[in-house]
C-alpha positions in Angstrom: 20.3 -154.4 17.1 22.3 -157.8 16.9 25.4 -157.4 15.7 24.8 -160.0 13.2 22.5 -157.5 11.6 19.3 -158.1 12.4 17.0 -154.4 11.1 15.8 -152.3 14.6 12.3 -153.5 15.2 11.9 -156.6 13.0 12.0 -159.0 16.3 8.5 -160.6 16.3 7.0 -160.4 19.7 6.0 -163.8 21.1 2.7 -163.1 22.4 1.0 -166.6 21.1 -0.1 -169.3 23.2 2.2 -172.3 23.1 5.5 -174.2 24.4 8.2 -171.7 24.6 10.2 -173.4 22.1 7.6 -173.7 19.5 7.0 -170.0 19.7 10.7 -169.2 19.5 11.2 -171.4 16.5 8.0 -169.9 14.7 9.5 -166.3 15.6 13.1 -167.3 14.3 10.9 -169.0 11.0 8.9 -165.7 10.6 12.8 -163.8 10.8 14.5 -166.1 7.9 11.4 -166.5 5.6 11.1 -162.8 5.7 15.2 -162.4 5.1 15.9 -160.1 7.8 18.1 -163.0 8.8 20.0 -163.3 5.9 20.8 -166.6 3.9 24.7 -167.3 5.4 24.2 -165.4 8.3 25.8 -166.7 12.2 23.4 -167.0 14.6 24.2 -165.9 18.1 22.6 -168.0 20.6 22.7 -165.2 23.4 22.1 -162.3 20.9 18.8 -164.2 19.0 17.7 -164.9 23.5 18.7 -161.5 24.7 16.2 -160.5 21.5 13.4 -162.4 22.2 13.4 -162.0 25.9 14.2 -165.9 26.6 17.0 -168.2 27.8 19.1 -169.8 25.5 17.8 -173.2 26.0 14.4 -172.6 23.7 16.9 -171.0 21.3 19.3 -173.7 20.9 16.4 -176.1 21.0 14.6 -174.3 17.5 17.8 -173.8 15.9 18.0 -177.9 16.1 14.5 -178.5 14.4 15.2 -175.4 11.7 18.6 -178.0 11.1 16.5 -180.8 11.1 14.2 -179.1 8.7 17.2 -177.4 6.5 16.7 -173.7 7.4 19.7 -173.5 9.5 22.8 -175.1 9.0 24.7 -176.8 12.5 28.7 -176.4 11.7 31.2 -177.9 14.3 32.8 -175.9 16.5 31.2 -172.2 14.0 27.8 -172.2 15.3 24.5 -171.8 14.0 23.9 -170.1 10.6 21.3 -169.4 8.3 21.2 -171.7 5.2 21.8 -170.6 2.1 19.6 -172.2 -0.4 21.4 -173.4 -3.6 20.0 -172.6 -7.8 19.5 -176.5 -7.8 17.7 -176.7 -4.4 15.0 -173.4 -5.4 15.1 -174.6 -8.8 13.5 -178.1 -7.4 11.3 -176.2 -5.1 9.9 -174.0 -7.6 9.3 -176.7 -10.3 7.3 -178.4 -8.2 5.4 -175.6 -7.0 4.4 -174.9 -10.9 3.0 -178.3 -10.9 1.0 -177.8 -7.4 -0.2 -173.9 -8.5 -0.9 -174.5 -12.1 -3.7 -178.3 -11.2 -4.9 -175.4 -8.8 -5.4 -173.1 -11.3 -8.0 -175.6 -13.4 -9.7 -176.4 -10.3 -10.4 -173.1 -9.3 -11.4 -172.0 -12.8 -14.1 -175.5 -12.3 -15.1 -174.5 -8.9 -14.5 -170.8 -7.7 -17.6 -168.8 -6.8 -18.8 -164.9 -6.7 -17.0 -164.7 -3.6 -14.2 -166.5 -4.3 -13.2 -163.9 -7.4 -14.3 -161.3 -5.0 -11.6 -162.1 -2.6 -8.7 -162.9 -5.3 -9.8 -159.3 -6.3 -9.2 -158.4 -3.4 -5.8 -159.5 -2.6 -4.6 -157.8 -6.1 -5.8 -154.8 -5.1 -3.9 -154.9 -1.4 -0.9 -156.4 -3.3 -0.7 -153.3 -5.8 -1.0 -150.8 -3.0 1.6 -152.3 -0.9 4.1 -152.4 -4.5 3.2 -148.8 -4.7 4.6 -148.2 -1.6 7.7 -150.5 -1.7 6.5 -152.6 1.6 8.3 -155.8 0.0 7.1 -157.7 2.8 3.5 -156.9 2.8 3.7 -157.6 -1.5 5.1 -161.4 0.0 2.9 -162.1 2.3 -0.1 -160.8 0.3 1.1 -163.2 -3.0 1.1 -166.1 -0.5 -2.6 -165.3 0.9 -3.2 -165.1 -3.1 -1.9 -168.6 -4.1 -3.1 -169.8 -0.6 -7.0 -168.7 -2.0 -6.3 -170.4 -5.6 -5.7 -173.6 -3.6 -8.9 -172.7 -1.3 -11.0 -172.3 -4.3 -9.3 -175.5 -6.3 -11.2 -177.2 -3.0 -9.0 -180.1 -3.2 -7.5 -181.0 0.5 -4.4 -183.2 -0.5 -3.5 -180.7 -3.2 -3.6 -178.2 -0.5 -1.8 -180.2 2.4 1.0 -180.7 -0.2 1.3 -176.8 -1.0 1.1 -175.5 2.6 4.6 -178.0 3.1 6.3 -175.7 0.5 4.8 -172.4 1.0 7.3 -171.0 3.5 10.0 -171.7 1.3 8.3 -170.4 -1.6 7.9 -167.3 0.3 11.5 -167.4 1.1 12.5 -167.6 -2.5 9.7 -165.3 -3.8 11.3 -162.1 -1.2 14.6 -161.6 -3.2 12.5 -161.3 -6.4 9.7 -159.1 -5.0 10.9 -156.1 -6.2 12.3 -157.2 -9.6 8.5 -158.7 -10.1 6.8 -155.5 -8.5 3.7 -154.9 -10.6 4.1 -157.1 -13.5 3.0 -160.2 -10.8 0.1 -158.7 -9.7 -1.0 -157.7 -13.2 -0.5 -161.6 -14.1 -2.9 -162.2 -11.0 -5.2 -160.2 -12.7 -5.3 -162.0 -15.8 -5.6 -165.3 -14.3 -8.6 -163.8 -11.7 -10.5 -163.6 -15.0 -9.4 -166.9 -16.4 -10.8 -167.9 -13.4 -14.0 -166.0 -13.7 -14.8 -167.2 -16.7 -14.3 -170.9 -15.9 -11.4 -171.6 -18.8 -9.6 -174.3 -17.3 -7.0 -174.5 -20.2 -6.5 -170.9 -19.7 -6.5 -170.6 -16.2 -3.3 -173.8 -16.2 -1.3 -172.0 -18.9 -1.7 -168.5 -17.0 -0.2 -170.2 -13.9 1.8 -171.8 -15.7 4.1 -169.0 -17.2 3.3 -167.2 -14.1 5.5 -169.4 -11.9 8.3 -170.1 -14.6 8.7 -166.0 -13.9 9.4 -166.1 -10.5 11.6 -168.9 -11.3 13.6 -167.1 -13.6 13.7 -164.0 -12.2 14.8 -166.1 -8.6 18.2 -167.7 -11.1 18.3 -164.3 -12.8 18.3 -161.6 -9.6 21.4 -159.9 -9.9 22.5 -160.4 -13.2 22.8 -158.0 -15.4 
């Protein structure tokens, strides 16, 4: 385990194809989207290599694009640390994410076929079994594929480009609330599946809609009592 705290056996492995440093920065993505590199934590060069079973060079060289792309922070003469998003930068973030999901929504209710319900039904019903048994990570990545298939099914390509260039950080957001949300999200899926279904547009935005202002309150609220 590093002695930065990284959990025993949450080291992706980097079996894909590709430049070293491209698979080291997806694996170091994969480890901060997920938290189990925690916002503010120091990043050990030699620790983060000694981990993934590479030199430091591809290291050093994917911490400088996560800078570059504001997952990590560079400090002078501290190191390397995780960022630490602020309520002003996820509060941005998330707004326009409501905007994005909720056009998605009304094209989706215009366009989705059989199959397409078929599959949202499907990722409800993976997403509730993985909240019954608290794997917080599995819930995550399943309400990304979710949103992802909304935007599938909307069947617009720009609207789609401009969602995938947020949805790592809206996963990164959505894990600290995945637990608060737990079943209630997935229930809210449900209801917009059959706005969906039943081609209401109007219904299918406003579901979305309030849908995404809960995360985003819950994401201001977590902790609070």
């Amino acid at each position: 385990m590093l002695s930065t705290g990284l959990p025993q056996g949450a080291v992706p492995k980097l079996e894909r194809p590709g430049p070293l440093r491209d698979r080291v920065y997806e694996a170091l993505l994969e480890l901060i989207t997920t938290r189990a590199l925690q916002p503010g934590q120091h990043l050990v060069e030699s620790e983060l290599a000694g981990h993934l079973g590479v030199s430091r060079q591809p290291v050093r060289e994917a911490l400088q694009r996560l800078n570059t792309e504001g997952w990590v922070d560079l400090r002078p003469a501290q190191g390397a640390f995780v960022h630490e998003p602020t309520e002003d930068e996820a509060d941005q973030l998330l707004t326009v994410r409501a905007l994005l999901e909720a056009e998605a929504a009304r094209l989706a209710a215009a366009n989705a076929d059989e199959a397409g319900i078929d599959a949202l039904d499907e990722l409800v019903a993976q997403g509730l079994k993985a909240v019954a048994s608290s794997d917080v990570n599995r819930a995550v990545a399943l309400n990304a594929a979710f949103h992802a298939k909304i935007m599938e099914l909307a069947g617009n390509t720009v609207l789609a480009e401009l969602a995938a260039q947020v949805d790592r950080r809206v996963q990164w957001y959505y894990t600290p609330v995945a637990r608060l949300r737990g079943g209630q999200s997935w229930t809210e899926h449900r209801e917009l599946i059959a706005a969906i279904a039943d081609r209401d547009e109007q219904l299918a935005t406003r579901l979305m809609r309030e849908h995404t202002e809960r995360t985003r309150q819950s994401y201001h609220g977590r902790g609070k009592s």
